[in-house]
C-alpha positions in Angstrom: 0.0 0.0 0.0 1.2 3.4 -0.5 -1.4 5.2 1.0 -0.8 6.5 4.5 -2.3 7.9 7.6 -1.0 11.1 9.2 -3.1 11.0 12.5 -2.4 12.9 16.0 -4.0 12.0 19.2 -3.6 13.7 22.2 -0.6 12.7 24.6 -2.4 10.7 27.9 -0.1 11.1 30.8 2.9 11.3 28.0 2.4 11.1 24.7 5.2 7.8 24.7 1.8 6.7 26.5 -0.5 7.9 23.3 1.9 6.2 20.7 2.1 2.8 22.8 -1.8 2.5 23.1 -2.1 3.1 19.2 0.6 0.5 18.8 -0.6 -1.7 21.0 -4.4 -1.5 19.6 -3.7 -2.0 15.9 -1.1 -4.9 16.2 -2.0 -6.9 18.9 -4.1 -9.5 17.2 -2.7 -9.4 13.6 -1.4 -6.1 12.2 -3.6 -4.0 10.9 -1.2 -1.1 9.9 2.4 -0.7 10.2 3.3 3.1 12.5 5.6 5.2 13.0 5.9 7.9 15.4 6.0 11.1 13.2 7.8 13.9 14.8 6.8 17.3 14.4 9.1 20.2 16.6 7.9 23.1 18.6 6.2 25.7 16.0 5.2 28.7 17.3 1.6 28.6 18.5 0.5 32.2 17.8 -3.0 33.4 18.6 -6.3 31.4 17.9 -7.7 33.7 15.4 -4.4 33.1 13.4 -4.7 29.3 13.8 -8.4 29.4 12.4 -7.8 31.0 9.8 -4.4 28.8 8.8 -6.7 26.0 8.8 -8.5 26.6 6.1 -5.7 28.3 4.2 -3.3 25.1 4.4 -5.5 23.2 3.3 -5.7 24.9 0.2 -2.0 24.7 0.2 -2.5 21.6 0.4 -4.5 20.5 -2.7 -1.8 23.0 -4.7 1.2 21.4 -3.9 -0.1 17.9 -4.3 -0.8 19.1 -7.4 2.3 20.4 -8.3 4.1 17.4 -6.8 1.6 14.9 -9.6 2.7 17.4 -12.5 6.0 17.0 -12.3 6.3 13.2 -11.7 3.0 12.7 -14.9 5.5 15.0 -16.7 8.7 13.0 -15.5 6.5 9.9 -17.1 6.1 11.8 -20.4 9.5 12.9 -20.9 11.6 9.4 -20.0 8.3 8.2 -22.4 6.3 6.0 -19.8 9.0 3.6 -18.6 7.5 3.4 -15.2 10.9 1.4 -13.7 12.6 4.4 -14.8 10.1 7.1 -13.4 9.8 5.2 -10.1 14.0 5.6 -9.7 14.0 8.8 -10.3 10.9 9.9 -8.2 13.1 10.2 -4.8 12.9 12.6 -1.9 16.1 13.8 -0.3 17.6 10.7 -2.3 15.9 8.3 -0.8 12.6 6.0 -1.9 9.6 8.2 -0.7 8.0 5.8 1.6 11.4 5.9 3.5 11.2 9.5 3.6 7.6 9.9 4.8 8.4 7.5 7.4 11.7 8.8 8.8 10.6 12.2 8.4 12.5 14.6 9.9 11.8 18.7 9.8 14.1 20.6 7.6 14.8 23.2 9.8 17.3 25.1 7.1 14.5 25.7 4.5 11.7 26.2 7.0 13.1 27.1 10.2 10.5 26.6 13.4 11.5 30.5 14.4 9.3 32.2 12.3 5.3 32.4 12.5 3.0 29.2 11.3 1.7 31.9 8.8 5.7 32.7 7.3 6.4 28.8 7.1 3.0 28.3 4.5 4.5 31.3 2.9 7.8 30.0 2.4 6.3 26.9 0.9 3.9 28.6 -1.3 6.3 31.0 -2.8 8.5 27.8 -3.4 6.7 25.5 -5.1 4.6 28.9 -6.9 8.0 29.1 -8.8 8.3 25.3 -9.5 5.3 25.4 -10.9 5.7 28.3 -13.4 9.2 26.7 -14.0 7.8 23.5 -15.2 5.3 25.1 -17.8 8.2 27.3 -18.9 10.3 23.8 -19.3 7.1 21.8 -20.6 6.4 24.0 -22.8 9.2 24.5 -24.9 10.6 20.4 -24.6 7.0 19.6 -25.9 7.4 22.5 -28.9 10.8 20.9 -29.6 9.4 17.0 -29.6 6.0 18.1 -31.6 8.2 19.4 -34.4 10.5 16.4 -34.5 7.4 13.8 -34.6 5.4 16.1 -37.2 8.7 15.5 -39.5 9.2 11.8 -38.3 5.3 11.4 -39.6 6.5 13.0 -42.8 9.7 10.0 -43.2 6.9 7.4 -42.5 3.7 6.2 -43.8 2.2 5.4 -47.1 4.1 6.3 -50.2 1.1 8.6 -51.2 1.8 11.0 -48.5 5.3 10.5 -47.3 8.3 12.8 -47.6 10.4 11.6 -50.8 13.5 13.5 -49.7 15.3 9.9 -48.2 14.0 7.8 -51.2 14.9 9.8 -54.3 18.3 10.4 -55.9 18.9 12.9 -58.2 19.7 10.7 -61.1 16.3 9.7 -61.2 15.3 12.6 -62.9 15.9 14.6 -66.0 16.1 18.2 -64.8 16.6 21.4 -66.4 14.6 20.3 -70.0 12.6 22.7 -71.6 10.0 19.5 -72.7 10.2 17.3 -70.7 10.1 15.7 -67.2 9.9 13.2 -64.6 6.6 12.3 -62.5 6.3 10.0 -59.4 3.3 7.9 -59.6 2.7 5.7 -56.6 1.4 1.9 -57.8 -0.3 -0.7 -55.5 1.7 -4.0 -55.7 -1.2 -5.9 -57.2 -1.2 -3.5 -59.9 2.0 -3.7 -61.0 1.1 -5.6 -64.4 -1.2 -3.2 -65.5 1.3 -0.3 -64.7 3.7 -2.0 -67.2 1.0 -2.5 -69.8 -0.2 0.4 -69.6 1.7 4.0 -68.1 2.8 4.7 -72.1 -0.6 4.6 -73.4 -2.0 7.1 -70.5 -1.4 9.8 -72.6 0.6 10.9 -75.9 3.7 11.9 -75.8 4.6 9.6 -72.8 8.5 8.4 -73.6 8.6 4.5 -74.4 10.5 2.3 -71.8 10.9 5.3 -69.1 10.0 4.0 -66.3 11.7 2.3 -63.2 10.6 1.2 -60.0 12.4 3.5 -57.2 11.2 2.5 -53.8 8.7 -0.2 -52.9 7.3 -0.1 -48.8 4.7 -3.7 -47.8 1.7 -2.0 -49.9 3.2 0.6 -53.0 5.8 1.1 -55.3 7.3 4.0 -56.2 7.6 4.5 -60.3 9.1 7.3 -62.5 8.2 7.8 -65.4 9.1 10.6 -68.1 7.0 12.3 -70.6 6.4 15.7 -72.4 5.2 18.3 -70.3 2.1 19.3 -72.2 0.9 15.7 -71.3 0.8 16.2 -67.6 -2.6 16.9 -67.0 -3.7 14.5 -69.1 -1.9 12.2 -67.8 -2.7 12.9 -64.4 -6.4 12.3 -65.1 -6.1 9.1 -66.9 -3.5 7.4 -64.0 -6.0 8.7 -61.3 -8.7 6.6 -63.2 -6.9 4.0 -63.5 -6.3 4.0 -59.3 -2.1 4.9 -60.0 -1.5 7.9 -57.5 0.4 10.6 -59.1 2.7 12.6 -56.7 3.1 15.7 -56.6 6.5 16.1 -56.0 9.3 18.8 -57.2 13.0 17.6 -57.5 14.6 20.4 -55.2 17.9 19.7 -53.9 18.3 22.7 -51.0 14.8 22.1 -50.6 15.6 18.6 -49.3 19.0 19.0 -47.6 16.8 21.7 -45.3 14.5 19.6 -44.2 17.0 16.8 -43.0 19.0 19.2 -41.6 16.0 20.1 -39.8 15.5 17.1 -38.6 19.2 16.5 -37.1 18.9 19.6 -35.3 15.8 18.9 -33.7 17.0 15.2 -33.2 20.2 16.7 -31.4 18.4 19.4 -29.7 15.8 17.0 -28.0 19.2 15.1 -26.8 20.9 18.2 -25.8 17.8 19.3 -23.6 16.7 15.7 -22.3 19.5 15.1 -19.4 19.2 19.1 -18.1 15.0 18.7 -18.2 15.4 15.0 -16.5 17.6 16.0 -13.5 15.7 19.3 -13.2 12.7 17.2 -12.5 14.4 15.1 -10.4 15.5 17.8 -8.1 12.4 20.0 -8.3 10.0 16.7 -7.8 12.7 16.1 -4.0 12.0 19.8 -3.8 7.6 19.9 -4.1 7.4 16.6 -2.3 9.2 17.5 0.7 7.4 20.7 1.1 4.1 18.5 0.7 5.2 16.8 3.4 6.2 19.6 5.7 2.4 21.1 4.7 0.9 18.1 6.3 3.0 18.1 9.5 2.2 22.1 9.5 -1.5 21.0 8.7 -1.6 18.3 11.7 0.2 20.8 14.2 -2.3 23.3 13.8 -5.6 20.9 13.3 -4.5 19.4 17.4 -3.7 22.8 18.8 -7.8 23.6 18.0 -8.7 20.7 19.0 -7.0 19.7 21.7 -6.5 22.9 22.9 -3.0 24.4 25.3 -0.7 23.8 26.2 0.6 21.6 22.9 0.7 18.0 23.9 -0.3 15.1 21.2 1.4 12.6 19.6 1.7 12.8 15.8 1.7 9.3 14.4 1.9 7.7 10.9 0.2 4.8 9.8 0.4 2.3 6.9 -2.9 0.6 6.6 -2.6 -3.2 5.4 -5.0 -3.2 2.8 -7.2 -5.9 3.8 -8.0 -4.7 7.0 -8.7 -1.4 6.1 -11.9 -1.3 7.7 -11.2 -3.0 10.5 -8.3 0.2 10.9 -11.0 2.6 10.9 -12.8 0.6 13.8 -10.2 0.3 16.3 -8.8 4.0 16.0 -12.5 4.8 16.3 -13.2 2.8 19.8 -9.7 4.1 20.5 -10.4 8.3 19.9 -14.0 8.4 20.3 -14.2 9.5 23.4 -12.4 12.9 22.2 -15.4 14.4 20.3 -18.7 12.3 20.6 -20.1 14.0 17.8 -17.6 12.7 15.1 -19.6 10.0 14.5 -22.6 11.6 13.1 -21.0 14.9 11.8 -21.5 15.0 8.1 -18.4 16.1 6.3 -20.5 18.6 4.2 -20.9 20.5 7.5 -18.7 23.5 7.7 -17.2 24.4 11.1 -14.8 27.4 11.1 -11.3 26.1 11.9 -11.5 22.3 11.1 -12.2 22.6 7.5 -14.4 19.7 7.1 -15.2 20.7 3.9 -12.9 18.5 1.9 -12.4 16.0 4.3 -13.5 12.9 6.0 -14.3 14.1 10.3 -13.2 11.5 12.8 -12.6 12.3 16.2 -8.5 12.4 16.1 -6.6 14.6 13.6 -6.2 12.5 10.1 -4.9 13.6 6.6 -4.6 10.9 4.3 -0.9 10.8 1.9 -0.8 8.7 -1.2 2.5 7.9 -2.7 1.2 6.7 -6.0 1.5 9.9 -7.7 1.5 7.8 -11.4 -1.1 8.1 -13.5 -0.1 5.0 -16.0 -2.3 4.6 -19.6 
């Protein structure tokens, strides 16, 4: 499972007591979850009007940076091209795997030191992960210009001889160029029609030049024939193969023409190279970055959530829990015969009910503190 539960009760006689009762409850007959004490360091209270309104503005913070956190690991997935071994190795937090580093959390008291106001931490965090944000659309947008333009020319190398580029098929000494009367057409013949090509591309129209033509390119469905004639005949001849189900290209011999476009092609080829490795670890770091102040959000969002509820001085016990799937169920049960003495109402509050300060808006109400972290960040097709 990678979903977890970020739950805070408050401490009994010590809040070693708090954790061991949890413990005790939800792996004494077969384990139910797997917890870890989550450890959250003195913040600054502040005043209750503060910590109200915080409450409902974290939890907006909240559903941004979780967002921001899913667009960069869905765009991770687009640019290493859905390889999900690869996405998953590069999807760390502070280098490690991020169930480790949900479960061994620690605060990071460099980027968001506990001396400044609950109020100045969310800031710090939203003006962080604001500029991510614009970052990775900046990035996005021009990696995804740069790889549209290379696959609209790759479509133009590949596909049915009617439609394809020529450029990597033709040769110059397949054409006569430079004659005042005549020239070379491309006309593009199904394989099962070769027969009647032969028997009949010099009788399409007059002044088609006996023997001309040669078979150039075939792919699993077409050939590719020249043949030369007078250029008054064109249009005629254009009719009279279309009738006859030969596709007639329409197709100029241009040599700078062609050398463009496949030097258009290596330089988008070499540019997608060039920016790939930069965009890859940028992700990497940014994605550490996002997550980690996701995280600190939800410890912020948990401190704040049991100071108005369980009032002052501060004393509960934080604690993480991995439900085991199965018994998920049976989880809710026991934290609930655990907790419910803390707010008999819980049960029967409806979590469209809005209360000022516990933001019940969004969320599922039970009678301890609970935010709910999932891991699987990976929307796979």
């Amino acid at each position: 499972m990678t979903e977890f539960w970020l739950i805070s009760a408050p401490g009994d006689k010590t809040c070693q007591q708090t954790w061991d009762n949890m413990n005790m409850a939800t792996t004494r007959t077969n384990n139910i979850s797997t917890n870890h004490k989550f450890t959250i360091p003195d913040l600054k209270v502040g005043t209750l009007d503060v910590l109200v309104g915080l409450s409902d503005e974290l939890a907006k913070i909240d559903s941004f940076v979780e967002s921001v956190v899913k667009k960069v690991s869905q765009y991770m997935a687009d640019v290493l091209e859905d390889s999900r071994d690869k996405v998953q190795e590069n999807l760390l937090a502070n280098g490690v795997d991020l169930i480790t580093y949900i479960t061994r959390f620690q605060w990071d008291m460099a980027k968001y030191p506990i001396k400044q106001s609950l109020k100045n931490i969310s800031e710090i965090v939203t003006k962080q992960v604001t500029q991510i944000d614009n970052d990775l659309k900046a990035r996005a947008s021009a990696y995804n210009n740069l790889k549209g333009n290379l696959q609209n020319l790759e479509r133009k190398n590949a596909g049915s001889l009617l439609t394809r580029s020529l450029a990597d098929i033709v040769k110059k000494e397949d054409f006569i160029l430079d004659s005042e009367y005549l020239i070379t057409m491309l006309v593009v013949v199904p394989k099962i029609n070769y027969a009647d090509w032969q028997k009949t591309y010099e009788t399409l129209a007059e002044m088609v030049v006996p023997r001309s033509t040669n078979l150039l390119f075939e792919d699993g469905e077409s050939g590719l024939f020249s043949v030369t004639l007078f250029r008054k005949a064109v249009d005629d001849f254009r009719h009279k193969a279309r009738e006859n189900k030969f596709g007639v290209r329409d197709f100029q011999y241009n040599e700078e023409e062609m050398k463009a476009d496949k030097e258009e092609m290596t330089r988008l080829s070499t540019d997608k190279k060039k920016q790939f490795g930069p965009l890859v670890r940028w992700l990497k770091v940014n994605f550490s970055e996002a997550f980690i102040a996701w995280i600190h959000i939800k410890a912020l969002r948990v401190f704040v959530e049991s100071v108005l509820r369980y009032g002052l001085p501060v004393n509960f016990q934080a604690m993480l829990l991995q439900p085991n799937k199965k018994n998920i169920k049976k989880l809710r049960e026991v934290l609930n015969d655990l907790y419910k003495h803390l707010d008999s109402s819980a049960a029967v509050i409806d979590a469209a009910m809005d209360i000022p300060g516990l933001n019940l808006s969004q969320q599922e109400y039970y009678p301890y503190v609970y935010y709910k972290i999932d891991c699987d960040l990976l929307n796979f097709k």
